[in-house]
N, C-alpha and C positions, 0 to 999 in steps of 0.2 A: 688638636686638643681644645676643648673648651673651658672659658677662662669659669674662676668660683659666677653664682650667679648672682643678680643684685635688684630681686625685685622685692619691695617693701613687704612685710609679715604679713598686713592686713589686708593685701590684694590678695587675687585668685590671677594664678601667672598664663598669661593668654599666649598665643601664638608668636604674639610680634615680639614677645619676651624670648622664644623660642629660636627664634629666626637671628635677633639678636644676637644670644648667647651663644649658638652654631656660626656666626658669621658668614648667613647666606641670606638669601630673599625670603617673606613671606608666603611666595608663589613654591619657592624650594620644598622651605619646611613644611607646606601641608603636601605636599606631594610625597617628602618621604615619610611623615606621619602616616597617610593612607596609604601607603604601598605601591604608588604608581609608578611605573619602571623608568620616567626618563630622569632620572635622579642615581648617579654614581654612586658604589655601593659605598665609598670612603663618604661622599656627603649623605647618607643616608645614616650610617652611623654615628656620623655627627649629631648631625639632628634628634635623632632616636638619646643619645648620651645626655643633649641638653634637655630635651624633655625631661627626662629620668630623674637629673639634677632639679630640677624645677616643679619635680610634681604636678607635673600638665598633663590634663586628662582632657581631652577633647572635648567638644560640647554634643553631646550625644541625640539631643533635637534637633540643632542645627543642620548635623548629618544626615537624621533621618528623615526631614523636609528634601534635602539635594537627593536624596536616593529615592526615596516614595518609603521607604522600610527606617523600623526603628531599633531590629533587634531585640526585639520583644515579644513574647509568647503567656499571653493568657492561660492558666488554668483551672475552672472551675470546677469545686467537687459537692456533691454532698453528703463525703461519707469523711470527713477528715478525722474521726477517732476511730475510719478502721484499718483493716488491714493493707488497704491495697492504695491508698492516694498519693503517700510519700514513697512509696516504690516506684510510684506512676513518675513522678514529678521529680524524682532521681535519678529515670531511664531516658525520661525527656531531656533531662541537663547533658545526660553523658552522651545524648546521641547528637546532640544542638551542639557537641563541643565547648569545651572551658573558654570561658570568656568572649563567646561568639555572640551568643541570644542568650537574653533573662528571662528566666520563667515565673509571673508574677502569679502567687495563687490564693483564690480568695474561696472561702467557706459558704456555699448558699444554705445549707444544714438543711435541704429538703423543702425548703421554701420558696415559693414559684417567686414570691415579688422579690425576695432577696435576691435570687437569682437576676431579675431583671434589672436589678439595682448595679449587682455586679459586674454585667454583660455593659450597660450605659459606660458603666467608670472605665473598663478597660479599654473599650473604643473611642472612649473619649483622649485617653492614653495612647491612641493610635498603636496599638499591638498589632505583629503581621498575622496574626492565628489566634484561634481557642483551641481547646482543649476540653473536652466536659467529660470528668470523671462521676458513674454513677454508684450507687451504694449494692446495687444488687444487677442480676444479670438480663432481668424484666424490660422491654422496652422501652422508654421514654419520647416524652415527647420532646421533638427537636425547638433549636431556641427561636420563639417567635422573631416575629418583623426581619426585614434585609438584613440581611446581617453581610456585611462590606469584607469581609477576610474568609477565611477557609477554615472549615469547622471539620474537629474528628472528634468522634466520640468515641470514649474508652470504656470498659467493662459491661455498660449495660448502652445496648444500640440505641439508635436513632429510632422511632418508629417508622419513618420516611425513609424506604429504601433506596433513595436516590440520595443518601446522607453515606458519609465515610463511617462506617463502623469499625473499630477493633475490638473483638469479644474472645472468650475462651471458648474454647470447643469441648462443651461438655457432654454432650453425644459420645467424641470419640476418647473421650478421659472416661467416663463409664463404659465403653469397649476394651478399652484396653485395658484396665485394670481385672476385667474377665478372663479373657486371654490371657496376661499373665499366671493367674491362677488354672488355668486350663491346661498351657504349659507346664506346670508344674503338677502335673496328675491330678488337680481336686477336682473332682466332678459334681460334690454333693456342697452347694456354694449357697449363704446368704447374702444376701443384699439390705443393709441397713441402711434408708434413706434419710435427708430429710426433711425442713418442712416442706409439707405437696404446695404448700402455698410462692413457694422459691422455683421461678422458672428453672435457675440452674439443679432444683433435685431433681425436677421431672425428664429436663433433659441428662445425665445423670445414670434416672433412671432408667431411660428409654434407647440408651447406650446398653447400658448391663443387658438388658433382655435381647437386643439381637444381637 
């Protein structure tokens, strides 16, 4: 059991506090902090109990210098009042796992330099990825200069095919929504598109027709 803890209000309680208040080494207590196996699962508990007491939260820089990764996940949008960025950026969290990787996301609203602004600030942050959500379905162009981590791009691709794209497939979303109706004996079918100016109507539309 570990005794009450006894680190003054105004510090922020470091490991040696931790190692302390568990009654093992420094070498211990980060070992069973990080998970590394040669740590008994009774002194791991320990450890883990006095943290807990003590409100120690690792130094999450520190880590990410010793690993090369910081746990961190860029993602730029420029469509943040519509429909699709915070389901992006809610599907990224729950696939990244609670509390594994933060998903930081910043607003470019359509603006090349803002964007560029926001691409500098995250890498400066050392994020292991971006993420660039677009407003519409229409190509883009991908983000200038090296860019040092792994880029995907969401809703609207990459114009550089040799870029990670994830898009919807609106060819076969205007297929099938024919078919279904087809299925269903209507033979005499309109097609309300819309604007021809929206890559996704004309693909869409170019679905319905075959």
């Amino acid at each position: 059991m570990t005794s009450e803890p006894e680190v003054p209000a105004n510090r922020t309680p470091t490991l040696t506090d931790v190692a302390k208040l568990a009654g093992v080494s420094v070498a211990t207590a980060s070992k069973a902090i990080n998970g590394r196996g040669e740590v008994r699962a009774t002194t791991r508990v320990r450890v883990l109990e006095a943290a807990e007491l003590l409100s120690f939260a690792p130094n999450a820089l520190a880590r990410g210098l010793l690993s090369g990764r910081t746990g961190t996940v860029g993602l730029l949008t420029s469509d943040l009042e519509g429909r699709f960025s915070i389901p992006i950026l809610m599907g990224a969290e729950d696939a990244f796992g609670a509390g594994q990787v933060s998903v930081f996301l910043c607003d470019a609203r359509g603006d090349a330099i803002r964007e560029k602004h926001h691409v500098r600030a995250l890498l400066s942050r050392r994020v292991d990825g971006l993420i660039v959500v677009g407003s519409r379905t229409d190509p883009r162009p991908p983000l200038a200069g090296n860019i040092p981590v792994p880029v995907v791009y969401v809703y609207a691709p990459s114009s550089d095919p040799a870029d990670i794209s994830i898009t919807v497939d609106n060819v076969g979303g205007g297929r099938l929504a024919i078919e279904h109706l087809l299925a269903c004996g209507r033979r005499n079918i309109a097609h309300i598109t819309g604007e021809p100016g929206f890559q996704a109507a004309r693909d869409r539309a170019e679905g319905a027709a075959a």
